[in-house]
N, CA, C and O atoms as a GROMACS GRO file, in nm:
protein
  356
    1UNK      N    1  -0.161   1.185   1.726
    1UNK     CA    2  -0.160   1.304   1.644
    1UNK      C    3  -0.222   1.418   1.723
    1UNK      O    4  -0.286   1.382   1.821
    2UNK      N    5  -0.215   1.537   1.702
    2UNK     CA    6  -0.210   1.659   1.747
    2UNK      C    7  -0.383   1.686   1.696
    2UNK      O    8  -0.411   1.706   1.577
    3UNK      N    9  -0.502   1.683   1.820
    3UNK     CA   10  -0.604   1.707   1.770
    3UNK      C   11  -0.609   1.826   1.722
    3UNK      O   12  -0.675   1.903   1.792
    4UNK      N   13  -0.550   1.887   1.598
    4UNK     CA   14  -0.585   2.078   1.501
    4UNK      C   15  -0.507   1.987   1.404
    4UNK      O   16  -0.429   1.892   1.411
    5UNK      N   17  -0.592   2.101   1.269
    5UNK     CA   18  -0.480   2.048   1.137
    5UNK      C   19  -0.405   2.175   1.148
    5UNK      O   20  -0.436   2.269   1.220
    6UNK      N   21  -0.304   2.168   1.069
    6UNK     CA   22  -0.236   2.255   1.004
    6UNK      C   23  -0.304   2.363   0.880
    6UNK      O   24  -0.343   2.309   0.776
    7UNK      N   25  -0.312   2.459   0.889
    7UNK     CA   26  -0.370   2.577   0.721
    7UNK      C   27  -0.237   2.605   0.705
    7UNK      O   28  -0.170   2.635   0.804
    8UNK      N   29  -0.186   2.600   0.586
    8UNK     CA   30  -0.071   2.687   0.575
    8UNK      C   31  -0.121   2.791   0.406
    8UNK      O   32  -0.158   2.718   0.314
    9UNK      N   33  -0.120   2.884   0.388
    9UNK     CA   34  -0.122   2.988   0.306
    9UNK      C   35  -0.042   3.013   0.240
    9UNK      O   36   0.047   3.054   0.314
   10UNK      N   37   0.001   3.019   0.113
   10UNK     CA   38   0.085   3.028   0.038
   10UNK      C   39   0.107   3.174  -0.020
   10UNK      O   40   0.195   3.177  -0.107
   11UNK      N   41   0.043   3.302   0.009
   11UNK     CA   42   0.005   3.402  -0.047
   11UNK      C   43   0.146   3.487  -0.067
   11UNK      O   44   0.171   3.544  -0.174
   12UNK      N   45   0.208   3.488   0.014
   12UNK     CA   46   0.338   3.541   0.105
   12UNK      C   47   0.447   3.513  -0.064
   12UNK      O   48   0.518   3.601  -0.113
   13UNK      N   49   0.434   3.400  -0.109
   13UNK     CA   50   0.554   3.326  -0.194
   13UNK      C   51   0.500   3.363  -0.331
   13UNK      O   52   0.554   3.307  -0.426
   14UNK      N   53   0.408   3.444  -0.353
   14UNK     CA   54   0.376   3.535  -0.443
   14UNK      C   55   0.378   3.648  -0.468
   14UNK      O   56   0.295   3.686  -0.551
   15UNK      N   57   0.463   3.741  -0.412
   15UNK     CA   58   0.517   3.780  -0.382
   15UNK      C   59   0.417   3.928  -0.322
   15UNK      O   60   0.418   4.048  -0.350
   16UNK      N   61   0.369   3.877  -0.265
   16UNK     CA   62   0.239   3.965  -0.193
   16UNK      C   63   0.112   3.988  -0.266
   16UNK      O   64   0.023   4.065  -0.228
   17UNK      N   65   0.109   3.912  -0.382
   17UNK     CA   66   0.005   3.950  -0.519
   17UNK      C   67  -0.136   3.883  -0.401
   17UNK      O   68  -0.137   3.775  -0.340
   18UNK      N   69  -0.245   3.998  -0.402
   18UNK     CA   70  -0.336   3.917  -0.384
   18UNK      C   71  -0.437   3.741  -0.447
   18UNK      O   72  -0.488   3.725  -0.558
   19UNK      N   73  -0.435   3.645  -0.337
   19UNK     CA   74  -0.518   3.521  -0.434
   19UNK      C   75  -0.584   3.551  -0.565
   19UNK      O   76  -0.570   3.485  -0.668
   20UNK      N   77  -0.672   3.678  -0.547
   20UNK     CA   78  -0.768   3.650  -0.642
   20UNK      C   79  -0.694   3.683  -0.773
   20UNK      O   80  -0.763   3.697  -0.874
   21UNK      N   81  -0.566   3.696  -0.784
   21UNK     CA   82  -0.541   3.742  -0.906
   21UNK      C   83  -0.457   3.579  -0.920
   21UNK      O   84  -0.386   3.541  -1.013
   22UNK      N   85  -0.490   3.514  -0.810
   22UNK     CA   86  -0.375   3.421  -0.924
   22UNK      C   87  -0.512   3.286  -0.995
   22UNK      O   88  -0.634   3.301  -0.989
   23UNK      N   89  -0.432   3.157  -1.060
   23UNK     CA   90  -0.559   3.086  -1.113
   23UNK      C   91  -0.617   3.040  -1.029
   23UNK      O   92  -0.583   3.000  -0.918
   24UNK      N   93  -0.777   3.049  -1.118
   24UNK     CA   94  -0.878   3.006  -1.010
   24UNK      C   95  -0.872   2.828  -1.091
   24UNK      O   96  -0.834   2.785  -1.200
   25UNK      N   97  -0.933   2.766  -0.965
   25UNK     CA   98  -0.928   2.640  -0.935
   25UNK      C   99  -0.814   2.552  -0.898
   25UNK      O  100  -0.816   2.430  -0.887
   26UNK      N  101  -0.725   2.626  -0.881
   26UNK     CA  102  -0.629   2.593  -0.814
   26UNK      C  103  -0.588   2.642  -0.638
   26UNK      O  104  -0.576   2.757  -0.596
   27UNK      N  105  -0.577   2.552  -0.583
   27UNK     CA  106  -0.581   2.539  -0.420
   27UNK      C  107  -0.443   2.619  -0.390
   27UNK      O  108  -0.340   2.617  -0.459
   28UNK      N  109  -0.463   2.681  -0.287
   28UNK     CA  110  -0.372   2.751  -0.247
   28UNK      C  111  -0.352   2.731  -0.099
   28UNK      O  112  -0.249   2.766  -0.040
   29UNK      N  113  -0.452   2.675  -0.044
   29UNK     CA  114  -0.488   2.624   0.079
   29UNK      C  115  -0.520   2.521   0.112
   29UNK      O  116  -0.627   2.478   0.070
   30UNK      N  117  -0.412   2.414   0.234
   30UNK     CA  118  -0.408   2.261   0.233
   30UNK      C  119  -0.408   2.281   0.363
   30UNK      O  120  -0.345   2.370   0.419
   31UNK      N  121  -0.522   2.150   0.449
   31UNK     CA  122  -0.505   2.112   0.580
   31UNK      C  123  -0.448   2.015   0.609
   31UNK      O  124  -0.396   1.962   0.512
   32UNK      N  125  -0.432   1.959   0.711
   32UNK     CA  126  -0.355   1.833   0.738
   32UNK      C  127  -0.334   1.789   0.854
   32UNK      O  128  -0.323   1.871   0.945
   33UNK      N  129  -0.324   1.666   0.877
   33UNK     CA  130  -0.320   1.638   1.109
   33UNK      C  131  -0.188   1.622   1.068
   33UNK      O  132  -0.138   1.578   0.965
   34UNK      N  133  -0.113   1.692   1.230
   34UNK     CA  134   0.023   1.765   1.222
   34UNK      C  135   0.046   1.609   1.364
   34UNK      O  136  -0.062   1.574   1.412
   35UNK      N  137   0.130   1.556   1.402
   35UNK     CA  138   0.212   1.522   1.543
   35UNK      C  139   0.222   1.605   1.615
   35UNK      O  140   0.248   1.722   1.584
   36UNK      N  141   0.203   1.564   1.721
   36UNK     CA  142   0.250   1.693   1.833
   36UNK      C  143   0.390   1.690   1.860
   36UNK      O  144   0.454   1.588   1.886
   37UNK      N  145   0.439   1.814   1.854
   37UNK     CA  146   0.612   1.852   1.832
   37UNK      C  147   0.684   1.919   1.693
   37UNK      O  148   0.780   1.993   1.669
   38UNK      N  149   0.556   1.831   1.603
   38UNK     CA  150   0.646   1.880   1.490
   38UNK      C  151   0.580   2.005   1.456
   38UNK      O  152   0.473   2.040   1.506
   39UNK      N  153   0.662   2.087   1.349
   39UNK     CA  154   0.673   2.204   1.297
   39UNK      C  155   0.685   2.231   1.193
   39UNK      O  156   0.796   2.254   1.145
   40UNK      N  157   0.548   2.236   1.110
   40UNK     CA  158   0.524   2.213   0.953
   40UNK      C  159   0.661   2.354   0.922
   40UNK      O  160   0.719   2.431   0.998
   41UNK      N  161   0.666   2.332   0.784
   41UNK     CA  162   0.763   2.402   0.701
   41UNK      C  163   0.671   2.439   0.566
   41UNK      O  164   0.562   2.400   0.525
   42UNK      N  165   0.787   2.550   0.511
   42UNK     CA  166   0.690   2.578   0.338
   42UNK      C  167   0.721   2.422   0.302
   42UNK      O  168   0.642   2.329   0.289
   43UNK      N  169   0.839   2.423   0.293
   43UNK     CA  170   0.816   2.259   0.200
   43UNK      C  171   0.751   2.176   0.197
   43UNK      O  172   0.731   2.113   0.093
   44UNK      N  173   0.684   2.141   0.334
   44UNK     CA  174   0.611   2.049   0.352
   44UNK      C  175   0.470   2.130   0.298
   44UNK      O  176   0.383   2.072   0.233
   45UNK      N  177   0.461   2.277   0.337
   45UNK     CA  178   0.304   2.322   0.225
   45UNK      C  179   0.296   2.297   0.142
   45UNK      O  180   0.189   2.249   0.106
   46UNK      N  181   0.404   2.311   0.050
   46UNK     CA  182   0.424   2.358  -0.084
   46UNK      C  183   0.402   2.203  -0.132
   46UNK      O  184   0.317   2.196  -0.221
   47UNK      N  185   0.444   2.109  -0.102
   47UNK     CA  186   0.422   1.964  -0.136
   47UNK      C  187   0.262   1.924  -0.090
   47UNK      O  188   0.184   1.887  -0.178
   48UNK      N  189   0.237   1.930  -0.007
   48UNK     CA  190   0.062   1.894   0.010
   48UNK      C  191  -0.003   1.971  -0.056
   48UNK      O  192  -0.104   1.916  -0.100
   49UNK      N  193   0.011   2.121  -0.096
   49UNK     CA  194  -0.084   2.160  -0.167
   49UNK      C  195  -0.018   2.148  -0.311
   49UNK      O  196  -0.083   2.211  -0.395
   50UNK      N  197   0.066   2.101  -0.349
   50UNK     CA  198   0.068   2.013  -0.497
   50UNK      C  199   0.012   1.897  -0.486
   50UNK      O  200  -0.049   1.862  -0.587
   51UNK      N  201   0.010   1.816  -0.389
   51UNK     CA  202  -0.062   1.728  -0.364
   51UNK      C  203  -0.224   1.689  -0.384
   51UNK      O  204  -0.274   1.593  -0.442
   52UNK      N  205  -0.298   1.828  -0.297
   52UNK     CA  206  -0.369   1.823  -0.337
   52UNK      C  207  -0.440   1.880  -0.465
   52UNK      O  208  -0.561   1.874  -0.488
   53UNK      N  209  -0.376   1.919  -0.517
   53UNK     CA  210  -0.376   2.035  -0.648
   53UNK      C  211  -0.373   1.877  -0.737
   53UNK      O  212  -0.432   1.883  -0.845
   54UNK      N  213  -0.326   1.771  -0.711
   54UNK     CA  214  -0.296   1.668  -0.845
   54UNK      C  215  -0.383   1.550  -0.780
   54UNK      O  216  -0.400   1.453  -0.853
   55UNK      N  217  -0.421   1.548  -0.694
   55UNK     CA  218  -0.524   1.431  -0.606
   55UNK      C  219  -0.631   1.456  -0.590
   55UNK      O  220  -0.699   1.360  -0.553
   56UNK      N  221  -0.695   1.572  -0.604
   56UNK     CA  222  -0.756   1.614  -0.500
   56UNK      C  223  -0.799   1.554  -0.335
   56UNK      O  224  -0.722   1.469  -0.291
   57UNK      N  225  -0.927   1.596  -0.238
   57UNK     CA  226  -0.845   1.579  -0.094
   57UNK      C  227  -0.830   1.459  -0.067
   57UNK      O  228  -0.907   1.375  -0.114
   58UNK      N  229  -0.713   1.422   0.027
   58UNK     CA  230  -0.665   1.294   0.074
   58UNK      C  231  -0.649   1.320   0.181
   58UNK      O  232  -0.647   1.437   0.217
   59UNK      N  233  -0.629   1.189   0.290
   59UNK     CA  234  -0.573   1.215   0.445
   59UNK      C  235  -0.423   1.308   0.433
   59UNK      O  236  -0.379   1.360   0.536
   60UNK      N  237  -0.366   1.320   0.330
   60UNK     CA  238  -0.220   1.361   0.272
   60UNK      C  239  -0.259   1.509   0.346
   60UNK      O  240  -0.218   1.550   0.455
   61UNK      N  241  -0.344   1.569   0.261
   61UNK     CA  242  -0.363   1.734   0.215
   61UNK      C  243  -0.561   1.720   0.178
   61UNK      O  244  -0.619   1.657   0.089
   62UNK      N  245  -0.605   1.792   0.272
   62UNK     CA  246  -0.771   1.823   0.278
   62UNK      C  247  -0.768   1.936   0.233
   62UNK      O  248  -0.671   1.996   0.189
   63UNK      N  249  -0.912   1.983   0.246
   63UNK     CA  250  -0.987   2.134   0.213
   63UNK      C  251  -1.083   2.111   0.368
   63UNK      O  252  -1.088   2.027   0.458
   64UNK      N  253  -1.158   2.252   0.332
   64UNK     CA  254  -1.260   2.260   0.414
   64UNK      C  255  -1.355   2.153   0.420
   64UNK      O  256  -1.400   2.082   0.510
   65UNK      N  257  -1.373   2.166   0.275
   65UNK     CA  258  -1.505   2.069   0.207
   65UNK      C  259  -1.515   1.932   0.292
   65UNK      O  260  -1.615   1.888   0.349
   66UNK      N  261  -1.402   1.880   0.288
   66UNK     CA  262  -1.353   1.724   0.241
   66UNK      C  263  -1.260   1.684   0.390
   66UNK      O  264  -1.164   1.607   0.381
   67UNK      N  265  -1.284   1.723   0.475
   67UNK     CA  266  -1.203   1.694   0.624
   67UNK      C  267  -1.208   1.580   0.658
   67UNK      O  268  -1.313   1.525   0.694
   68UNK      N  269  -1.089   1.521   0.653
   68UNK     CA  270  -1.027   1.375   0.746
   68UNK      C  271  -0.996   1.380   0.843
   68UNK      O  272  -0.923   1.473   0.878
   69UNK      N  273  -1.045   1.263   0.948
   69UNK     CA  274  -1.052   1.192   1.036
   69UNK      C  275  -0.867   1.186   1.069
   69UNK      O  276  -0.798   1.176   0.968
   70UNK      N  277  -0.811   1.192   1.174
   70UNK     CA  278  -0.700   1.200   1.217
   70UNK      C  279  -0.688   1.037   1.206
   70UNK      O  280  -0.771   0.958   1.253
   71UNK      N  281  -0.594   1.009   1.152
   71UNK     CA  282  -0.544   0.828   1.132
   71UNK      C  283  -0.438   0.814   1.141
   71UNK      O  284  -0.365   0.833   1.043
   72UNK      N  285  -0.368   0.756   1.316
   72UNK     CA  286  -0.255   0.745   1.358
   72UNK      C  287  -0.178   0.611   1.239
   72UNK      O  288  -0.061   0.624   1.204
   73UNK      N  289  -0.246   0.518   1.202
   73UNK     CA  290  -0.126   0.447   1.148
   73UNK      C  291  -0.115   0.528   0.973
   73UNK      O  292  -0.014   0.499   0.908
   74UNK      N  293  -0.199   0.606   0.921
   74UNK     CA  294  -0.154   0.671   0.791
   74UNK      C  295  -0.021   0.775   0.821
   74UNK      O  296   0.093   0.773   0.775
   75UNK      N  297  -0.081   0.858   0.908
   75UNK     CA  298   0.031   0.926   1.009
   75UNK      C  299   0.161   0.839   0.988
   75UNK      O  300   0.247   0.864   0.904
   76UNK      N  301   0.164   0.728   1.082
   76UNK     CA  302   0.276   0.645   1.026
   76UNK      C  303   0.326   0.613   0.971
   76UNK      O  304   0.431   0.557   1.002
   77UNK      N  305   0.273   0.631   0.817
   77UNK     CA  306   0.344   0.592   0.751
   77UNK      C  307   0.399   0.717   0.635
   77UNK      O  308   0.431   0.706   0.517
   78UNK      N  309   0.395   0.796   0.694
   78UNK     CA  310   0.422   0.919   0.640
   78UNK      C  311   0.590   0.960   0.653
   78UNK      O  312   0.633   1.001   0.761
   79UNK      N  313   0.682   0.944   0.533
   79UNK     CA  314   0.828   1.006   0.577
   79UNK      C  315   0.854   1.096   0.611
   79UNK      O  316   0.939   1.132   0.529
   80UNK      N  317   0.845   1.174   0.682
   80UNK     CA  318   0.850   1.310   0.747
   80UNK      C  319   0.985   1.357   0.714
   80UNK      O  320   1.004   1.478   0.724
   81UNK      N  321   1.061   1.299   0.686
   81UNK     CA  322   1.234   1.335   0.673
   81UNK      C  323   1.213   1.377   0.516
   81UNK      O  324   1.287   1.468   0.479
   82UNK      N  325   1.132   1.328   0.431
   82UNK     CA  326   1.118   1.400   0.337
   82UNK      C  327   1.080   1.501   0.312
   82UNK      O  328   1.035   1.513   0.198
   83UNK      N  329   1.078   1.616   0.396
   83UNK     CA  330   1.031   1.786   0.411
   83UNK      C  331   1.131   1.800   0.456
   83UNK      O  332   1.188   1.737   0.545
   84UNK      N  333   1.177   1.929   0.370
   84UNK     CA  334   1.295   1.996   0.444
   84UNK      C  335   1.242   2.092   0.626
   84UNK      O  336   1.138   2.139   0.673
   85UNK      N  337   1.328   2.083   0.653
   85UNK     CA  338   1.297   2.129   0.781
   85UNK      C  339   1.218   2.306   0.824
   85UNK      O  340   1.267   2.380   0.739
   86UNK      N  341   1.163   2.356   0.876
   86UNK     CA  342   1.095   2.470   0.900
   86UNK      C  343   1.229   2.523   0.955
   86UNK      O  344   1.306   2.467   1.034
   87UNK      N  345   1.242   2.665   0.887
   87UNK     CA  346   1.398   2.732   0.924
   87UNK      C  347   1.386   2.796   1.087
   87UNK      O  348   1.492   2.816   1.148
   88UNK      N  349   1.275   2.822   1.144
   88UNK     CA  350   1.213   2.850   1.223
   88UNK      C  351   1.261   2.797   1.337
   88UNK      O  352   1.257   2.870   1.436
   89UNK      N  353   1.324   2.641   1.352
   89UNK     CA  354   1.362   2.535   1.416
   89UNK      C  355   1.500   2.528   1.396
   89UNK      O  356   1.566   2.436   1.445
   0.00000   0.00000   0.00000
């Protein structure tokens, strides 16, 4: 795995509304250990931080607070084909 997580920000898909106006206690911001090569997507944000929004943090989707340890075989077992692809790519 790629020693950095991923932040991805969701602020953008609100349609520029600043955070503080949207609900509080709800995460808007998910980390995560990325592979080296790959190229997170919204989908794949948008799913970890529902993720962690309904789990709270897991090796899945962290916070600041709550940071996991990079774990190549959880990594593994992760479907990656289930994120649509970053259009970017």
């Amino acid at each position: 795995m790629h020693p950095a997580v991923c932040i991805f920000v969701l602020e953008r898909l609100f349609g520029g509304r600043s955070l503080e106006n949207l609900v509080c206690g709800v995460a808007f911001i998910a980390l995560w250990w990325i592979p080296i090569g790959h190229i997170p997507s919204i989908d794949e944000a948008k799913k970890r931080i529902a993720h962690l929004n309904a789990y709270g943090p897991t090796q899945f989707a962290f916070d600041f607070k709550h940071i996991f340890e990079s774990d190549d075989e959880f990594q593994r077992g992760i479907d990656w084909s289930s994120f649509l692809p970053c259009p970017a790519t």
